[in-house]
Backbone as numpy.savetxt, mean C-alpha at the origin, in Angstrom:
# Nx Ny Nz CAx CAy CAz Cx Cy Cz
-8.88 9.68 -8.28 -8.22 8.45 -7.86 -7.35 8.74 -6.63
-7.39 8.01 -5.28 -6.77 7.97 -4.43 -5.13 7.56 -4.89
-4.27 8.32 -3.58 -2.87 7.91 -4.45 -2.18 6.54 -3.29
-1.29 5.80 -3.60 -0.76 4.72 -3.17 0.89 4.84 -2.99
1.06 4.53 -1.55 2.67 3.95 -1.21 2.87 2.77 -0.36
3.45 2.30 -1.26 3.92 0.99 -0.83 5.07 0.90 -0.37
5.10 1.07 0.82 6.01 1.07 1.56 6.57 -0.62 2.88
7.61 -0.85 2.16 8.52 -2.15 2.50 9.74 -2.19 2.81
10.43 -3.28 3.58 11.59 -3.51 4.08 12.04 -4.62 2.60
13.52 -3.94 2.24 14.15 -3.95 0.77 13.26 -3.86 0.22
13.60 -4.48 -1.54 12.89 -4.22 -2.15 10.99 -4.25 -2.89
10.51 -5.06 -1.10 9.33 -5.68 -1.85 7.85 -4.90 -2.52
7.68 -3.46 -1.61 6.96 -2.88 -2.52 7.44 -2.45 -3.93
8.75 -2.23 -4.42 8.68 -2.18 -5.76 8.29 -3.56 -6.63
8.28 -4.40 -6.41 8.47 -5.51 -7.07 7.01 -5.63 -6.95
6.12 -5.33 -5.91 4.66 -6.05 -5.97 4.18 -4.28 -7.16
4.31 -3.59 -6.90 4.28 -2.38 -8.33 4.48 -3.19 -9.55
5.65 -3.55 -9.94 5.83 -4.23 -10.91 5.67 -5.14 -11.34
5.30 -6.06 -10.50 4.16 -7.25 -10.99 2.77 -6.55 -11.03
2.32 -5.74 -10.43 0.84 -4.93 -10.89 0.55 -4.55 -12.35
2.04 -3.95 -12.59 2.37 -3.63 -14.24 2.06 -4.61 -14.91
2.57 -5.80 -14.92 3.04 -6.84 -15.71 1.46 -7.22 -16.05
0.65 -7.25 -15.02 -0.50 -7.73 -14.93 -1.42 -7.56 -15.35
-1.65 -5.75 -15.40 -2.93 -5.03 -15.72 -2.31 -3.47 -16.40
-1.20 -4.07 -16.44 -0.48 -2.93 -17.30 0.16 -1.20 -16.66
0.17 -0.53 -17.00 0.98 0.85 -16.48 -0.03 1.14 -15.91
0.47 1.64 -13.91 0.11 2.26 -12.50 0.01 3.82 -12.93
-1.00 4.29 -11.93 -0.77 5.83 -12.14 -0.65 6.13 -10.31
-0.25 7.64 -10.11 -0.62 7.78 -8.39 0.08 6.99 -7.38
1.09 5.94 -7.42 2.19 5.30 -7.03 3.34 5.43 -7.28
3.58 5.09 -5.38 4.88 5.22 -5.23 5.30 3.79 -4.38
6.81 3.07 -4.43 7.14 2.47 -3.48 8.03 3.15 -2.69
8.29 2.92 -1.44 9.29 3.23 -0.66 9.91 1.48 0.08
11.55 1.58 -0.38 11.90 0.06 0.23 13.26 0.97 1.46
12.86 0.31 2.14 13.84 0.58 3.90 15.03 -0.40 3.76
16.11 0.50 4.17 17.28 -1.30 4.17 17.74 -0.53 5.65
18.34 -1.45 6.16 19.04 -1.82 7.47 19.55 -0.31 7.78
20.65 0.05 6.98 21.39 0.82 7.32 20.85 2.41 6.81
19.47 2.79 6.65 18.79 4.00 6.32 18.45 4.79 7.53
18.82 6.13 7.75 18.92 6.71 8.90 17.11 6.93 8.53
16.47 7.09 9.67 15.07 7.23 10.02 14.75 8.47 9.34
15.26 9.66 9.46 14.68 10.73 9.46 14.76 10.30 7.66
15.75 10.28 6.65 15.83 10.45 5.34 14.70 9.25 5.07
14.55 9.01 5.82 13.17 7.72 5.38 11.85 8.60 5.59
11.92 9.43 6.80 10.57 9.97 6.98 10.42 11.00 5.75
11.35 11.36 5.44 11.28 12.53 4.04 11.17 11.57 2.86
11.69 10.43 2.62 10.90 10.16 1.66 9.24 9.66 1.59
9.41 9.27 2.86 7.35 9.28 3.03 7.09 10.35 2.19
7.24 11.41 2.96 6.51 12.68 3.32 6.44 13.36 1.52
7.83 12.95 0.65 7.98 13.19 -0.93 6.74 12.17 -1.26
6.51 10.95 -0.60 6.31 9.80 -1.88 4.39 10.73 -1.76
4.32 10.58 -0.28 2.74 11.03 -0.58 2.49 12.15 -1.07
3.18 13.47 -1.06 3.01 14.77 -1.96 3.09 13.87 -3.17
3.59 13.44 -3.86 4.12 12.70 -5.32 2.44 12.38 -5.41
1.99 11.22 -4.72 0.78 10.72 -5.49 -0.80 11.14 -4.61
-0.65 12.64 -3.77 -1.73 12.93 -3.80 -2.46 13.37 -4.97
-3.59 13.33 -5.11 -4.10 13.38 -6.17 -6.22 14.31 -5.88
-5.61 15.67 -5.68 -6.78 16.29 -5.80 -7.47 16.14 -4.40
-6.70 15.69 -3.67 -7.66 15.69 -1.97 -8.16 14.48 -2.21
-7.93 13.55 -2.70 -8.59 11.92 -2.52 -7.89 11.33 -1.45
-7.15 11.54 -1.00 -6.36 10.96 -0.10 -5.05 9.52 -0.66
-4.59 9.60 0.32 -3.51 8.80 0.13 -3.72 7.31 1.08
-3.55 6.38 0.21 -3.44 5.15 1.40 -1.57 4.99 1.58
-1.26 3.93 2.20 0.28 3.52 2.60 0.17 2.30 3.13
0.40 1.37 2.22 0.66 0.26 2.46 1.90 -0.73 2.97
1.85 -1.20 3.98 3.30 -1.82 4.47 3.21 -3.10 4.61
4.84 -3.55 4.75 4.98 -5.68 4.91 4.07 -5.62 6.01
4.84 -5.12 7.15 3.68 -5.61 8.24 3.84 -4.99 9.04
2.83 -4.95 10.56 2.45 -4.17 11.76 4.02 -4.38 12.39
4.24 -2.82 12.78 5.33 -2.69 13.92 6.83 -2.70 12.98
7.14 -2.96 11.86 7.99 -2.21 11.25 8.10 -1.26 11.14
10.04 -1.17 10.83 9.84 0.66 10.60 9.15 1.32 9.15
8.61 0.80 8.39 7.81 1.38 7.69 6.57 1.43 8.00
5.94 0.24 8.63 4.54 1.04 9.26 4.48 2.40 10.48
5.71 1.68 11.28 6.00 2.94 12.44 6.18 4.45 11.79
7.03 4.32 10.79 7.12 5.84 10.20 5.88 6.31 9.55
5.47 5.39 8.68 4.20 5.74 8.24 2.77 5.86 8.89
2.83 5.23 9.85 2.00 5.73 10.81 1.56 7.28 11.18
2.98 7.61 11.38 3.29 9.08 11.65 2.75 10.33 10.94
2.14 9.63 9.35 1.52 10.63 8.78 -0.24 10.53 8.03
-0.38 9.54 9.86 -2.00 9.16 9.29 -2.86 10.96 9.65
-3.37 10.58 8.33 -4.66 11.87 8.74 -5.98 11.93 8.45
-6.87 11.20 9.17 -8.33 11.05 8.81 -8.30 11.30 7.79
-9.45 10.67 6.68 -9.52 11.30 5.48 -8.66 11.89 4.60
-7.82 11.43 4.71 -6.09 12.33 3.76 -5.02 11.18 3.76
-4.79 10.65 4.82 -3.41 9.17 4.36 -4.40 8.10 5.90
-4.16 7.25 5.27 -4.61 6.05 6.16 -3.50 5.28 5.72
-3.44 4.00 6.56 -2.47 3.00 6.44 -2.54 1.44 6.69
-2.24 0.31 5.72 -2.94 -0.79 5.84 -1.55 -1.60 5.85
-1.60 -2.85 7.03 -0.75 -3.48 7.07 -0.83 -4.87 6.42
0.41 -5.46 6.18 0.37 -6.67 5.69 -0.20 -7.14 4.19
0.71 -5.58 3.46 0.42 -6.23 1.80 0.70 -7.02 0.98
-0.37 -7.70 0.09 0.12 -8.40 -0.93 -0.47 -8.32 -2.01
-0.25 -8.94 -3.21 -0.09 -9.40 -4.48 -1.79 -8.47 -5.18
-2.70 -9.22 -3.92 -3.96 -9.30 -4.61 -4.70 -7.60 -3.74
-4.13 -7.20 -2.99 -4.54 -5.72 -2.50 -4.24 -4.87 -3.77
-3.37 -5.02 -3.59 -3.00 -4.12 -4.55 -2.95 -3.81 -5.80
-3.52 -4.94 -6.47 -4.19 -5.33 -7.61 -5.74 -4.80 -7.31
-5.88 -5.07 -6.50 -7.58 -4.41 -6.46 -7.69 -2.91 -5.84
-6.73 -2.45 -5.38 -6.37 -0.72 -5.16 -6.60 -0.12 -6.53
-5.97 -0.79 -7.48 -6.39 0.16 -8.66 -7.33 -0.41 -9.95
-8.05 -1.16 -8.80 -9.07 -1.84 -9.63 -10.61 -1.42 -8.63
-10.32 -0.54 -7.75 -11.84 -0.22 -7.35 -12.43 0.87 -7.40
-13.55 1.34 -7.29 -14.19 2.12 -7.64 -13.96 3.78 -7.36
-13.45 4.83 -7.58 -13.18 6.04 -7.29 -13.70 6.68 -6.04
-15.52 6.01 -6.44 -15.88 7.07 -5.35 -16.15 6.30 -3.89
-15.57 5.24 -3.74 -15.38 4.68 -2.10 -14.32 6.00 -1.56
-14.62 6.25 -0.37 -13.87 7.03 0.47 -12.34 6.09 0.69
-11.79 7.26 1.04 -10.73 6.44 1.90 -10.81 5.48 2.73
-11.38 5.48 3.77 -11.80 4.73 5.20 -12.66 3.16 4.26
-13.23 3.48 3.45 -14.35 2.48 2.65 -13.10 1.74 1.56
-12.31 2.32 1.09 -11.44 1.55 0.45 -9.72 0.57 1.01
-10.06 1.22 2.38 -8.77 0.55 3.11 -9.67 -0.77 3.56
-10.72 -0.66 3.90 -11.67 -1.48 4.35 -11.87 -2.76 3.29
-12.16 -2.27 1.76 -12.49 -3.23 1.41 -10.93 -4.06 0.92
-10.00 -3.32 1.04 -8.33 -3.86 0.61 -7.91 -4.92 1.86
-8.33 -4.40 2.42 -8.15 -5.29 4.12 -8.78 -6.87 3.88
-10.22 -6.69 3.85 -10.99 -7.79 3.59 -10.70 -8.18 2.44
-9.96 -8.34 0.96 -9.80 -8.78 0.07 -8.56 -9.31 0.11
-7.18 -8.72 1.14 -6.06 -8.88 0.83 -6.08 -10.55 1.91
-6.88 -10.54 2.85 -7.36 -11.24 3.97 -7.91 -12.75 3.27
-8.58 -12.62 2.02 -9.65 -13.10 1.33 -8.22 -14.07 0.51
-7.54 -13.35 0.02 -6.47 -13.99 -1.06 -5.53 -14.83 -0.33
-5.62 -14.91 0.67 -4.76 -15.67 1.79 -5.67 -17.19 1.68
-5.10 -18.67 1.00 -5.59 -19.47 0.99 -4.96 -20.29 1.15
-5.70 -21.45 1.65 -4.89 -22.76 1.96 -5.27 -23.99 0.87
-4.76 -24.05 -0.20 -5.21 -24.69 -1.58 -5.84 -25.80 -1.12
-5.31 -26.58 -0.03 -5.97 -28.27 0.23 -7.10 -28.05 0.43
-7.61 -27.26 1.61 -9.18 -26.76 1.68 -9.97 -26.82 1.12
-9.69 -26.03 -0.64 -10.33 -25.54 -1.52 -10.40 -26.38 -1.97
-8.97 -27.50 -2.56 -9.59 -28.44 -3.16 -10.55 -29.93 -2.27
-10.60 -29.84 -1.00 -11.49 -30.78 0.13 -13.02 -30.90 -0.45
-13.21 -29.09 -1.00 -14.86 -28.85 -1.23 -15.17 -29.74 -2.33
């Protein structure tokens, strides 16, 4: 199993963890990391650098998930992309990450940021639409 950080400004990757719980019950291989205002950069880059040792898991690689492009949690986390070992997907929510530990083991890294992308993309709806059909 690939390992997961959810990494957010305050508290929102813990809370989307814990609604994962609530949902489909106890996470394995996760971590959140939440950023506040006044966190000096570097003690942030060390907790990256802890959270992904924490949930590598056997050379599967690590994804890192953040609120969104160009924060300092994607910016820091950026910092520790490595082909095949940590990739990084912006703009998480509810339903990514529900399906991070709902897909199949043996998608690669690159194949599972891919399909989290297009699903998290997918859960983004505009109800009137749906109900128009």
């Amino acid at each position: 199993m690939k390992g997961l950080v959810v990494a957010s400004h305050a508290g929102l990757g813990d809370e989307l963890l814990r609604a994962c719980e609530m949902i489909i019950g106890p996470v394995r291989h996760a971590r959140a990391i939440s950023v506040q205002r006044e966190d000096d950069i570097e003690e942030v880059r060390a907790l990256f650098q802890q959270a992904i040792a924490d949930v590598a898991v056997d050379g599967e690689g690590v994804l890192i998930m953040t609120d969104m492009i160009g924060g300092t949690p994607a910016n820091i986390g950026s910092s520790f992309l490595k082909e095949g070992e940590v990739d990084l997907l912006t703009g998480v929510n509810l339903p990514m990450v529900l399906k991070f530990f709902n897909s199949p083991d043996e998608l690669s890294l690159a194949e599972l940021a891919n399909l989290l992308k297009a699903y998290g993309q997918k859960g983004v709806t505009l109800i009137r639409d749906l109900l128009k059909k």
